[in-house]
VOPAGU-2260 file (C-alpha; in pm, 1 decimal, decimal comma):
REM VOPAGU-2260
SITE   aa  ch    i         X         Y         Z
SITE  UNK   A    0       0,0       0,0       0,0
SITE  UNK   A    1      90,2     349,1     -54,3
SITE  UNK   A    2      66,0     616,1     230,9
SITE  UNK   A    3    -265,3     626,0     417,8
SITE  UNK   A    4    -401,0     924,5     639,1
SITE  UNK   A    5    -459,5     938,7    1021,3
SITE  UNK   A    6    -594,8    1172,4    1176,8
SITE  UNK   A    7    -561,4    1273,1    1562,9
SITE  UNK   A    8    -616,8    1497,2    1831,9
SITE  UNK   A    9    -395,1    1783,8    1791,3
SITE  UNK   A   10    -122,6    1859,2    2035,2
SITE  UNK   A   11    -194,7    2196,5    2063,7
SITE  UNK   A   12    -387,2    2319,3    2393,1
SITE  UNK   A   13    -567,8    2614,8    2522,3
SITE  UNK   A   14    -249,2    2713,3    2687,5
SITE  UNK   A   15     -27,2    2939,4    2487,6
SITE  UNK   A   16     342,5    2771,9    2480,8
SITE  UNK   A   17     444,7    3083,1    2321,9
SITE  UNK   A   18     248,4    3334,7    2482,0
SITE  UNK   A   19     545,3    3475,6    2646,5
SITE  UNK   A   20     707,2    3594,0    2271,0
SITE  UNK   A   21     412,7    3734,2    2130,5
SITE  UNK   A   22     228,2    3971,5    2394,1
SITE  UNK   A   23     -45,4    3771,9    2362,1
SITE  UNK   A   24    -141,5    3814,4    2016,8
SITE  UNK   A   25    -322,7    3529,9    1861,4
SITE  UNK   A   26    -207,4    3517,6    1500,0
SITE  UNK   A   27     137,9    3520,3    1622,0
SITE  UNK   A   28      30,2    3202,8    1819,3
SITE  UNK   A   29    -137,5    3028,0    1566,3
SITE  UNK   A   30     195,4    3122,8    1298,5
SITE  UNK   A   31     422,2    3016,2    1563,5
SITE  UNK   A   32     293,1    2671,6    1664,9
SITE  UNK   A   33     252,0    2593,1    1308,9
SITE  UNK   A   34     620,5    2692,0    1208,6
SITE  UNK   A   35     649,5    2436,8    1487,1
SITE  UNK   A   36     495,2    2188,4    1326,9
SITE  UNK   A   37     690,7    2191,0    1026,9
SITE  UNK   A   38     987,3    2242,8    1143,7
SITE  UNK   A   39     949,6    1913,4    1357,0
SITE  UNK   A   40     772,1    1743,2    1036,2
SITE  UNK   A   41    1096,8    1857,7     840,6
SITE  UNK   A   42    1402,5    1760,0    1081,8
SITE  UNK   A   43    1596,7    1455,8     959,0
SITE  UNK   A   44    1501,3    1108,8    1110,9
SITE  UNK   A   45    1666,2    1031,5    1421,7
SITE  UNK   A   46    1598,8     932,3    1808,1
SITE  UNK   A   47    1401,7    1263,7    1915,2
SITE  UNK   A   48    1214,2    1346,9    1591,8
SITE  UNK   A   49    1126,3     959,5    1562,3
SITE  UNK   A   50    1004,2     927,1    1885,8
SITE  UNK   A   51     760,7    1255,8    1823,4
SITE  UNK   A   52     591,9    1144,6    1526,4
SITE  UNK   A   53     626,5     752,6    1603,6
SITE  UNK   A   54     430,7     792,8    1936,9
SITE  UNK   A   55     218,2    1048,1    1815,4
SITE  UNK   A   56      58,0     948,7    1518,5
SITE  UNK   A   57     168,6     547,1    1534,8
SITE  UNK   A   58     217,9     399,5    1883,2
SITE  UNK   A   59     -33,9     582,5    2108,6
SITE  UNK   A   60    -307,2     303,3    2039,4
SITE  UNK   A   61    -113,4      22,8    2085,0
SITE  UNK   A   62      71,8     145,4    2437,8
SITE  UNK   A   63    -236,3     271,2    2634,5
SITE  UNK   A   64    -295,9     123,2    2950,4
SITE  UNK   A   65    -633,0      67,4    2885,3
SITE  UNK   A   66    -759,9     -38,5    2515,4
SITE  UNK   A   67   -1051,5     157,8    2328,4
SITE  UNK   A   68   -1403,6     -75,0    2269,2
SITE  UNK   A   69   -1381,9      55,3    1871,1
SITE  UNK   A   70   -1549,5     -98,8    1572,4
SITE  UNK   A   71   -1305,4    -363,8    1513,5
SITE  UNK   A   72   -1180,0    -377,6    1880,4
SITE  UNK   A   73   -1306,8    -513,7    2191,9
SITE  UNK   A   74   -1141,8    -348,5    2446,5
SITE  UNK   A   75    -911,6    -663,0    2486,5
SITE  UNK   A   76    -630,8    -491,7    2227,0
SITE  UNK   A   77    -515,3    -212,8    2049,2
SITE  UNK   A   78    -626,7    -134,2    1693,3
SITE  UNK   A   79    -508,6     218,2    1459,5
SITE  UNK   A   80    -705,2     336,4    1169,4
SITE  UNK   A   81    -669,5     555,7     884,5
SITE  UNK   A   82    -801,4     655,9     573,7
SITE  UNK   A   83    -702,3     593,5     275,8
SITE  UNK   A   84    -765,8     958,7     159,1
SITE  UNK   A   85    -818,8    1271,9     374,3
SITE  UNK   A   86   -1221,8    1334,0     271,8
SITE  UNK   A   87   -1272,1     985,2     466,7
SITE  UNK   A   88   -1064,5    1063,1     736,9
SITE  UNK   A   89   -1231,0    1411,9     835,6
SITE  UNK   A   90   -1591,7    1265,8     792,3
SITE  UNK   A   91   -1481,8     971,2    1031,1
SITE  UNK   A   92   -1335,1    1181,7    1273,1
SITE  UNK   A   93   -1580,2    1490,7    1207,3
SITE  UNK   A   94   -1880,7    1221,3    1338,0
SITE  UNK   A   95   -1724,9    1065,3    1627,2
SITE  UNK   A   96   -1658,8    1466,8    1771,5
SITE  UNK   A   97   -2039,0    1526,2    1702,4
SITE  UNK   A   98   -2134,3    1194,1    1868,3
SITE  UNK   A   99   -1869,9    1278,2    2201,5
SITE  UNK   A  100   -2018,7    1630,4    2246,9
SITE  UNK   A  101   -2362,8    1488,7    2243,9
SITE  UNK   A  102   -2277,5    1282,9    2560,9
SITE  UNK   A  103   -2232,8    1592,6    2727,3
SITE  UNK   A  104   -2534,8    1755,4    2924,9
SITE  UNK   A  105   -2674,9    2093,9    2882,9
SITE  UNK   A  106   -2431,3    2121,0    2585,9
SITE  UNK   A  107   -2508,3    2406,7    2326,7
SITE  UNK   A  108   -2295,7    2671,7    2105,0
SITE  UNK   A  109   -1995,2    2601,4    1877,0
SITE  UNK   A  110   -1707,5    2404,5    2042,0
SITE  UNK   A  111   -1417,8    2390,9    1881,5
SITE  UNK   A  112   -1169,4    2088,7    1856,4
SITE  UNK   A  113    -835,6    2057,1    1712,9
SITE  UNK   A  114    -682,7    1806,5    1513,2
SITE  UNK   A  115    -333,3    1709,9    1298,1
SITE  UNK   A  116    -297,0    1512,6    1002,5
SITE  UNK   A  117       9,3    1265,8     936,3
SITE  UNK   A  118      73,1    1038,4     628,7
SITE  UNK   A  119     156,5     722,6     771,5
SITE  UNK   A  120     322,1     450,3     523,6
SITE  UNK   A  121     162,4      97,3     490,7
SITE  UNK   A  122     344,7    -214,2     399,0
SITE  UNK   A  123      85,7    -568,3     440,4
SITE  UNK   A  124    -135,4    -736,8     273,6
SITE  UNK   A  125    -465,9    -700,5     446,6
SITE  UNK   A  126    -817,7    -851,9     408,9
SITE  UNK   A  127   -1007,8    -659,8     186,8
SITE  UNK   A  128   -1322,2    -593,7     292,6
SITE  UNK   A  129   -1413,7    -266,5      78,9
SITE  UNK   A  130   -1702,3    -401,0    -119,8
SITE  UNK   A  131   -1895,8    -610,2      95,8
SITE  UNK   A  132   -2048,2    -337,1     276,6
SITE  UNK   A  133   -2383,4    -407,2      67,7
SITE  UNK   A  134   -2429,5    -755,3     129,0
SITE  UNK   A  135   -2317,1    -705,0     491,2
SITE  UNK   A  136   -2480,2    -392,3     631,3
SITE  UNK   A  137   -2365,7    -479,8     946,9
SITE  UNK   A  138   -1976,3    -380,8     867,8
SITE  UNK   A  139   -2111,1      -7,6     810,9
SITE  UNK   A  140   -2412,5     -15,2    1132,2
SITE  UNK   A  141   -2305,9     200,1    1442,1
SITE  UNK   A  142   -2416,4    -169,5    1605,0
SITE  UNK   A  143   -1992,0    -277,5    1648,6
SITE  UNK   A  144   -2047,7    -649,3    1759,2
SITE  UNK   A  145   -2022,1    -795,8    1399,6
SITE  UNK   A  146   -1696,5    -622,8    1313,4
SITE  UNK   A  147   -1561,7    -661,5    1694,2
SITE  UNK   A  148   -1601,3   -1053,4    1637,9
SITE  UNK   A  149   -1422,4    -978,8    1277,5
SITE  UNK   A  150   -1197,2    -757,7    1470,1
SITE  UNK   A  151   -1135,0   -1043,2    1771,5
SITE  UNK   A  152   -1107,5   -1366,3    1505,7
SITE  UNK   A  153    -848,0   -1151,8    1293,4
SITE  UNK   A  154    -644,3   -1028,6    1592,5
SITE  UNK   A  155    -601,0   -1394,2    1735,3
SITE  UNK   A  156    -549,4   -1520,9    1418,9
SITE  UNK   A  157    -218,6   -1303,2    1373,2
SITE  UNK   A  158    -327,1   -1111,0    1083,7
SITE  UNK   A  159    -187,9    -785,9    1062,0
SITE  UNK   A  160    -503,8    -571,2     982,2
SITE  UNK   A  161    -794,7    -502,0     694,4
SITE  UNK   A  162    -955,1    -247,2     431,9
SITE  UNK   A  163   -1311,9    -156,9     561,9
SITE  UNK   A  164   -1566,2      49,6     412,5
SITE  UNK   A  165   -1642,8     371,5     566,0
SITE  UNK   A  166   -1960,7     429,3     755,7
SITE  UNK   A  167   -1972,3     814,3     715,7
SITE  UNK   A  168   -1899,5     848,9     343,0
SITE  UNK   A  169   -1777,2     650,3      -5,8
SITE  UNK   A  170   -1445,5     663,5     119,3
SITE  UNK   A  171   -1254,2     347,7     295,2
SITE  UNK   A  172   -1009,6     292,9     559,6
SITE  UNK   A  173    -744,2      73,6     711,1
SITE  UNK   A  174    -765,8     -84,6    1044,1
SITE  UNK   A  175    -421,6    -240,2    1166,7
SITE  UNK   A  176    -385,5    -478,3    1463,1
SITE  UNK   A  177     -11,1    -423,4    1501,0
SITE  UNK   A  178     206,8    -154,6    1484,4
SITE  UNK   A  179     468,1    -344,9    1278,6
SITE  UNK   A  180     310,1    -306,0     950,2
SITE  UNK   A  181     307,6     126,6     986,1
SITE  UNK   A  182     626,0     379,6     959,0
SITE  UNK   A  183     777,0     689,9     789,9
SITE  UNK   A  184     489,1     871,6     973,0
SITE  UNK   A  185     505,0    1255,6     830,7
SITE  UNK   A  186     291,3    1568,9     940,0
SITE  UNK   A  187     107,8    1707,1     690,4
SITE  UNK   A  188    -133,7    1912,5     815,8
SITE  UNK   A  189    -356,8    2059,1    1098,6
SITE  UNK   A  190    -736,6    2090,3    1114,2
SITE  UNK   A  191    -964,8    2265,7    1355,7
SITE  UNK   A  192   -1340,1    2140,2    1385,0
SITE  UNK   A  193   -1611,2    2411,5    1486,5
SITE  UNK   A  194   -1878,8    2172,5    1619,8
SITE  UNK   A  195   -2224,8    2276,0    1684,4
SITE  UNK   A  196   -2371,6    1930,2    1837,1
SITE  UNK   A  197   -2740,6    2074,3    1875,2
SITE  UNK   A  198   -2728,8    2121,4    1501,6
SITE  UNK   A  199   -2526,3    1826,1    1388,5
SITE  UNK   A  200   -2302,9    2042,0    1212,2
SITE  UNK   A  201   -1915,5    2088,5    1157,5
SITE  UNK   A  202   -1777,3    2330,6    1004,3
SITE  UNK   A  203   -1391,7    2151,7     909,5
SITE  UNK   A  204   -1123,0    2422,8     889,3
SITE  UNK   A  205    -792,8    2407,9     708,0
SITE  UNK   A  206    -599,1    2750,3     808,5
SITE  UNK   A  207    -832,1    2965,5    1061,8
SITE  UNK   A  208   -1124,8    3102,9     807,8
SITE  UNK   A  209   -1061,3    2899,4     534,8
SITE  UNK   A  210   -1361,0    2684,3     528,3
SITE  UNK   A  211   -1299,5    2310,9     375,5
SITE  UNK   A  212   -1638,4    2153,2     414,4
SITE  UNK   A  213   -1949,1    2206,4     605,7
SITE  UNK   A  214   -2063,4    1854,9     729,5
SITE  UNK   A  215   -2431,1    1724,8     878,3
SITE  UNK   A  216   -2505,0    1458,7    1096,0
SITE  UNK   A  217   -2827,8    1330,6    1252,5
């Protein structure tokens, strides 16, 4: 496979890091993390820029204490997906911040979330299940016990992950059981979300105004 996308919670905060070079003046912020971004996207391989990216947009699945209960995982292990282009990966991700805010009582307004986006290089060969989605519903339902016992059987089995069909667009995306078959990992972009859960709507934001999509969910 060629690279595929993944796309994360952003490491940037509500805390200014840089706050105490820029009297406090927001588009100096916002230029200043990103040059920092780049910078550590750019610097040549080695133990501290490895680490960054590896952990960051690789490991952190596999290495948490406590496993996610995800589509294709029970709880019991860790499992990574992707995309295999961006659109997927900012409807996937774009749902799953609607469907978190809506847990949240008395909730209301725009809230907004930020996120990063690394190409991550693939090397397997994967079960394919892109085109089944049809004759199995269940692979797409928000109902994850079918695809957590495909998840489970897989996982045991020692296979190293598969090609699913997305349940928020056209698009597909990878699911990996191990983090053996992922590397090269490269920043390539950050995204910021403005949620409005009440409505079902986010608005997906490349650079700060410069609206990429407008997306709707029930």
């Amino acid at each position: 496979m060629d690279d595929v996308y993944r796309n994360i919670v952003s490491l940037r905060t509500s805390t200014d890091l840089f706050s105490n070079l820029n009297d406090g003046n927001e588009a100096d912020s916002r230029v200043a993390v990103e040059a920092e971004m780049r910078v550590k996207a750019d610097m040549p391989l080695g133990k501290i820029n490895r680490g960054f990216h590896y952990t960051t947009a690789i490991a952190y699945p596999f290495e948490t204490e406590s496993y996610l209960s995800t589509r294709y995982g029970n709880g019991s292990y860790g499992v990574w997906y992707g995309s295999l282009d961006m659109e997927t990966t900012i409807h996937e991700t774009a749902y799953h911040a609607i469907k978190d805010l809506r847990r949240i009582d008395k909730i209301s307004g725009t809230i907004i979330r930020h996120r990063a986006v690394y190409e991550v290089s693939c090397q397997a060969i994967l079960f394919d299940l892109r085109k089944k989605g049809t004759a199995f519903p269940d692979l797409i339902a928000n109902d994850y016990g079918y695809t957590q016992m495909i998840g489970s059987r897989l996982h045991k089995e020692g296979h190293p992950g598969l090609l699913a069909p997305s349940a928020r667009c056209s698009g597909s995306n990878i699911v990996a059981f191990t983090p053996e078959i992922l590397r090269n990992p490269k920043f390539l972009c950050n995204l910021t979300y403005r949620c409005r859960p009440i409505e079902g709507i986010v608005i997906v934001e490349r650079k700060p105004g410069e609206k990429i999509h407008t997306l709707r969910f029930d």
